[in-house]
N, C-alpha and C positions, 0 to 999 in steps of 0.2 A: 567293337572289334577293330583292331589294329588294318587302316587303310593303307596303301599304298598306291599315291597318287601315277607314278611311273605305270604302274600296271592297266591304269583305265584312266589314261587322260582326257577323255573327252567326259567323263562323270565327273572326274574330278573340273572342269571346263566350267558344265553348265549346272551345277547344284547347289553356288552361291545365287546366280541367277534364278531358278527355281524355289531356293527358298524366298527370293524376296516377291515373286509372281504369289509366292503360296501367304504373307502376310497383305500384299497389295491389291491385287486384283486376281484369286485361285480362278474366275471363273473365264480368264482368259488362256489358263493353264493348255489345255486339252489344243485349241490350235495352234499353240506357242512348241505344241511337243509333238505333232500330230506325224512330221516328215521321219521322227525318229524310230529307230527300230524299237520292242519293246524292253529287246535284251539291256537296251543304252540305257533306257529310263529305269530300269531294276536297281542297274548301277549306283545310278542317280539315288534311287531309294535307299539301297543299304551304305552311302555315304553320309544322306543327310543326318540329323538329329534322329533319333527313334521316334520322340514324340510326336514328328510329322508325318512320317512315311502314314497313316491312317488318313491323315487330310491331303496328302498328296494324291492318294490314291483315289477318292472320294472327289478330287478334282476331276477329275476322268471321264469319259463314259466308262459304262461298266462293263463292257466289252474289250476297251481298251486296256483297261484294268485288270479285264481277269489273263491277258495277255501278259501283263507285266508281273504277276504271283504266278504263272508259268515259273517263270525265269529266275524268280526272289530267292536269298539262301532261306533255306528249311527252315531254319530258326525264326528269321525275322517273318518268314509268312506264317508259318505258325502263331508268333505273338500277337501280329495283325488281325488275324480271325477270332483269335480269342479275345480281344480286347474290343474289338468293332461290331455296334448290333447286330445279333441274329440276323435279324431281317436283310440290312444292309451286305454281311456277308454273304447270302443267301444267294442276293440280288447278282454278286460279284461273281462266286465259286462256280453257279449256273452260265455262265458264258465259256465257262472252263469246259476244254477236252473234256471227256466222261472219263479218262485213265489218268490226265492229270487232278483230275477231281477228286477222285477216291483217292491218289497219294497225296494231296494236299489235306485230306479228311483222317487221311490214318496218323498225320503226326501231333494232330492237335489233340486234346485232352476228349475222352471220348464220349460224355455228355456234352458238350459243346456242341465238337462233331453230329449226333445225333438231332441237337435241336436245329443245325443249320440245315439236314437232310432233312426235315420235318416242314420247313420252310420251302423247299424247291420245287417247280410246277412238277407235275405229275410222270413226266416225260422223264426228267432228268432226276426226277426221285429216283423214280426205277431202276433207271440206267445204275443211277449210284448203288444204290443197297445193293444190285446183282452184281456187280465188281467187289463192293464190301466185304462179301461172302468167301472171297477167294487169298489166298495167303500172299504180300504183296512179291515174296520170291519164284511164283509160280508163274504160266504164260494167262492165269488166267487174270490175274493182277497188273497184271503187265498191257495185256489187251485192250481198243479202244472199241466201241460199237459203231464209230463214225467209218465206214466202208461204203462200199457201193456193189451192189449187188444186183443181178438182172438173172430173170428167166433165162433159163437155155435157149428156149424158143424163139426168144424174141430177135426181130434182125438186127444189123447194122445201123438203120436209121433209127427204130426206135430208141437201140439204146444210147445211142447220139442226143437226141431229145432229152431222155431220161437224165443224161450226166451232165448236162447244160441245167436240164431242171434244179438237180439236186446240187450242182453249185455255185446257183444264183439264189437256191431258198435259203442257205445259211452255208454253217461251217462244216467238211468234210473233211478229216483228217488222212482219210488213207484216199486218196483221189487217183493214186497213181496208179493203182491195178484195179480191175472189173473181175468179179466174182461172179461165175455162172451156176443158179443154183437148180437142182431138181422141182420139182413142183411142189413137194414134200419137204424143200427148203435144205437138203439135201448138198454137199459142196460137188461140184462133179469139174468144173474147170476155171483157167484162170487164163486171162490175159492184160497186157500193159494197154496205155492209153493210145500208145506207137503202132501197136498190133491192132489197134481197133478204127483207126487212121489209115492204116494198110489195107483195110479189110476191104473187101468188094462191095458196092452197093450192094443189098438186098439179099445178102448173106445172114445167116441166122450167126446166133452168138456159139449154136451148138458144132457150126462147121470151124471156124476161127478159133476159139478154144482151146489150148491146152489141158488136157486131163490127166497129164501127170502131174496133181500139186501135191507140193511137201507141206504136210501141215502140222498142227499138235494139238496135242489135249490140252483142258484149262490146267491141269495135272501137274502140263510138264516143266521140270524147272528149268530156273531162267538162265543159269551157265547151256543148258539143254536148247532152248533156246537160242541163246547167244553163236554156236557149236552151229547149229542148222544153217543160220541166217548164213555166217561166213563161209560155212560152205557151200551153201548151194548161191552164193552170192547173190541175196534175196535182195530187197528194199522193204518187205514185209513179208509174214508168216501169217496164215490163218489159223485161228485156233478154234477145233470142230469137236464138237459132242462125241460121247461113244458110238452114237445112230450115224454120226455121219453129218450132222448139222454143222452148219454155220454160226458162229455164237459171236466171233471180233475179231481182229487185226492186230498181231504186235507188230509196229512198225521200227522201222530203224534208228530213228532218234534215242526211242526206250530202249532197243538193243546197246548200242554204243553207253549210252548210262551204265546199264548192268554190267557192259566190258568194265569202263571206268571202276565202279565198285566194287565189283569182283576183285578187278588189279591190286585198288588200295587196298583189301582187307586181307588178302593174300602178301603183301607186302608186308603190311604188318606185323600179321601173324607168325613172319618168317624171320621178323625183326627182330621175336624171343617177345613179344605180348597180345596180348586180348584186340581182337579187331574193335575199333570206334564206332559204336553207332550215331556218332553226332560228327560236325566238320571240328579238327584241331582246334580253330580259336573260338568254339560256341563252349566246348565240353569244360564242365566245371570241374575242379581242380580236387577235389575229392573223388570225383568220376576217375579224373585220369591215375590219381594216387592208383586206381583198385585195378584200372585195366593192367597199368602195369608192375606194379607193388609184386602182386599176386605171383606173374611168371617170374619175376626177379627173385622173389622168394624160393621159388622152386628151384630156379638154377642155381642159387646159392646153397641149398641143402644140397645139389647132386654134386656142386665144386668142392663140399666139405669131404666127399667120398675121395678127393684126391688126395687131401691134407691124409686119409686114412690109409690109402696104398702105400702110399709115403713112408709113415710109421710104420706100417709093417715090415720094409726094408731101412728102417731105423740102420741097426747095426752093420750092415754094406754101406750104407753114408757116412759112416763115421769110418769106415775102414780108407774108404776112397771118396772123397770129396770130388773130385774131379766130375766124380757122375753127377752131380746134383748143376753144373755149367750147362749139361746138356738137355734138363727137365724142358725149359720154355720151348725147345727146337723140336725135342719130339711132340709134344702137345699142340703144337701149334700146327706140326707138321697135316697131325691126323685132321685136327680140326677143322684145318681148311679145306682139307680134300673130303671130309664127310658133309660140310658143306653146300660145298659145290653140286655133289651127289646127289642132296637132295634138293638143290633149287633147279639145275635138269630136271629131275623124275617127278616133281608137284608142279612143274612148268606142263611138260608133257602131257600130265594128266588132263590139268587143266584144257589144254588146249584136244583133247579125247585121242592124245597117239597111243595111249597107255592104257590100259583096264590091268584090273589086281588080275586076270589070269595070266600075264604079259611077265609075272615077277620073276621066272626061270630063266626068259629070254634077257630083262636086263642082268641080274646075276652072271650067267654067262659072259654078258659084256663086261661088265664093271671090275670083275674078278682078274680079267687078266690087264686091263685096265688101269686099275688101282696098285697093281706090280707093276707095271711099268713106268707110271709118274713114281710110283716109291723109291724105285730102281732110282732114276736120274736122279729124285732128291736125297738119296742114300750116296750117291755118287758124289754129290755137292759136298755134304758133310763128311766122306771122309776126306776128298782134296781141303775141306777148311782144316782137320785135326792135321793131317798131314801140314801142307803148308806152315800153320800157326807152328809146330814145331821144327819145321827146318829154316826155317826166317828166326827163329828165337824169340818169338812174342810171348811165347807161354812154353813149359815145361810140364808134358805130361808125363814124362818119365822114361825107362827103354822098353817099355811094354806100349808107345804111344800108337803104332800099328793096330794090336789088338783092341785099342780103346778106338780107333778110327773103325775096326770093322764093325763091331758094339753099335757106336751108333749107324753105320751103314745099314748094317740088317737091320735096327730097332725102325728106324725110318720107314725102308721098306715095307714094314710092317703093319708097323702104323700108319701107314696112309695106305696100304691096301686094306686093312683093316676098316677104318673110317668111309670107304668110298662104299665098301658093301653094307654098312650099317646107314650111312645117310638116303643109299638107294632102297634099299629095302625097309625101310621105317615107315615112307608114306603109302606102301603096299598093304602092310601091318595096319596103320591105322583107316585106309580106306573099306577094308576086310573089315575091321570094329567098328564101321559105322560113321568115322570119326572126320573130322576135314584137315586131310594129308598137309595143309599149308601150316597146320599145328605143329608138325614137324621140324621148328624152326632150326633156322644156322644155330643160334646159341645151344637150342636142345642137345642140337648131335654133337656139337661142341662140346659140352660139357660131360657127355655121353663116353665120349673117345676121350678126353681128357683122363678119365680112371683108368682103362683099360688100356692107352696108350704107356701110363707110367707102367703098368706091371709087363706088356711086353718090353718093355725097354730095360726094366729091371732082372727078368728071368734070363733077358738073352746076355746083358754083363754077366752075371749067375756063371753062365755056364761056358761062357769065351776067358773070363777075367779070374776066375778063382783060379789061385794060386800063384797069381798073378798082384794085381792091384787089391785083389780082396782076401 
């Protein structure tokens, strides 16, 4: 994969140095890297050679290590597990978060995967297969079992003790909030480690508690998710049973990912192709033929429908050529105002201002909307016909008035046209089931592009005949 040293100068720094630790003495490796974060030595990793990133890694403790396959791109830690013994993976994957765990297990091949879970102490077997089960776009996927959790009952000092205990036995992911649970394991309140600080000696956890928590089902999906977090401006969500249990933690890290992911696929998809399930420079070149072949395909069958309005107004083109200067302007016009349309209304969605009952309310808006940028851009084009013929740069004729308002209104048209069909499309397809971000610029593009020529042709039609036609 194509590096760029600019982007990560301190990997690019130290990974001559690390390879020659890793041919001379690996087993000085681990103090020689020990003050670095893990994110850096990842770096390190997906710079060097491929064929060492495994012995690099193996230099390590293996705590250290499953720190740095956190941070590794998906591909390269993928081929790592797969190419590294069972056992030894085993060894590594088990120091892993329990949520990065299971996404580190779902991209490798999944016998593999299985024989490495088949390998892990009992504890984090568990942990793993129960996240396994869960689809990795949901909160249950997404969730980590590393939390911290106390009786109601319990006071102030106890659970002082308690969160001292639990993080000096090992690794706690969600440290930052304390979970107050029923006795029945039940979720009933929540408070920070600030609030528990605050708290009065000898206070129970049930007086200090907050018991209005936002939570979710292992259910819910992770845009759903994502929606909660920022708004109720979280640092974590608990994700609870239908009973009311306590099951794990999505915390803000995984959130911000899923913003990430979401963004790029929705980008994509708005780009006019197939969202990526691999990073740009992993995805094989057949892969990327199909992601995007496929919609290019499609758009070019619906661009052939313009080649067909066209012909159907054959004999008006040939009577008046003049109109055929102004095809790119109207199409273009619409295009980009249907556009726009729709990257507003799958923005909004996205972000949950919108629900498909909501599609009257924008209609209303867009409709008088989409007339009024048409107006101004209707406006623009006739001062161009106009101008172009009183400067002498072109000759449309003494009828060049009529051909100036031709296209004023055709514009007007066309882009109010376009702006209700790009807004109302991701309403349509959200109603079908469908992900509104499918809705791309090119789609509606190419969408308005037919129907742009035939308003533009009917309105000549009926301003210009007997005239230019």
């Amino acid at each position: 994969m194509p590096f760029d040293p600019q982007e990560k100068p301190l990997a690019t720094l130290l990974a001559p140095d690390i390879l020659d630790l890793l041919e001379e003495n690996p087993s000085s490796l681990a103090a020689e890297t020990e003050d670095l974060h893990p994110a850096d030595l990842a770096d390190v990793a997906e710079l060097i050679p491929r064929e060492h990133v495994a012995a690099f890694l193996a230099a390590l403790p293996k705590a250290r290590a499953a720190d740095v396959l956190e941070y590794l791109a998906e591909d390269l830690r993928a081929e790592v597990l797969e190419e590294i013994p069972t056992s030894e993976a085993a060894a590594m994957v088990s120091q892993m978060t329990p949520d990065d765990r299971a996404d580190a297990l779902e991209t490798i091949d999944e016998d593999v995967a299985d024989d490495i879970v088949s390998e892990l102490p009992a504890e984090a077997r568990a942990e793993t297969e129960k996240l396994r089960q869960y689809d990795p776009d949901t909160a249950g996927g997404l969730m980590t079992t590393e939390f911290i959790s106390v009786s109601e009952g319990a006071t102030v000092d106890e659970v002082f003790a308690s969160v001292r205990a639990m993080a000096r036995s090992g690794r706690k992911e969600a440290t930052y909030a304390i979970y107050a649970t029923t006795t029945e394991g039940r979720l009933h309140g929540v408070l920070s480690l600030r609030e528990l600080l605050a708290a009065a000696p000898g206070a129970t956890i049930a007086d200090v508690a907050r018991t209005e928590v936002v939570s979710v089902t292992p259910a819910t999906d992770r845009q759903e998710v994502a929606r909660i977090t920022a708004n109720y401006d979280l640092i974590a969500v608990p994700v609870v049973s239908e009973s009311g249990h306590l099951m794990g933690v999505v915390t803000v890290d995984d959130v911000i990912d899923v913003i990430v992911q979401e963004q790029t696929e929705d980008v994509q998809k708005m780009g006019g192709m197939e969202a990526l399930d691999e990073p740009y420079t992993s995805i094989g070149f057949w892969s990327m033929i199909k992601k995007r072949g496929v919609w290019l395909c499609l758009l070019f069958i619906g661009e052939l429908f313009t080649a067909s309005a066209m012909q159907g107004f054959e004999e008006e083109l040939k009577r008046a050529l003049v109109l055929s200067l102004f095809v790119p302007l109207i199409v273009s016009s619409g295009g980009n105002s249907g556009s726009q349309a729709t990257s507003l209304i799958i923005r909004a969605m996205a972000l949950g201002e919108l629900q498909v009952k909501d599609w009257w309310r924008v209609a209303l808006r867009e409709l008088p909307t989409g007339l009024t940028l048409g107006a101004i851009l209707g406006v623009l084009g006739v001062f161009r016909v106009v101008l172009w013929q009183r400067m002498g740069l072109w000759d449309y004729g003494e009828h060049y008035w009529l051909l100036a308002m031709t296209v004023g209104i055709s514009v007007t048209g066309v882009v109010a046209f376009g702006s209700m069909v790009g807004s109302m499309l991701p309403f349509l397809l959200r109603r079908l089931g469908l992900d509104p971000a499918s809705a791309s610029a090119p789609f509606v593009a190419t969408l308005v592009d037919v129907t742009g020529l035939i308003i533009y042709f009917m309105v000549a039609l009926l301003l210009l005949r007997g005239t230019l036609l």
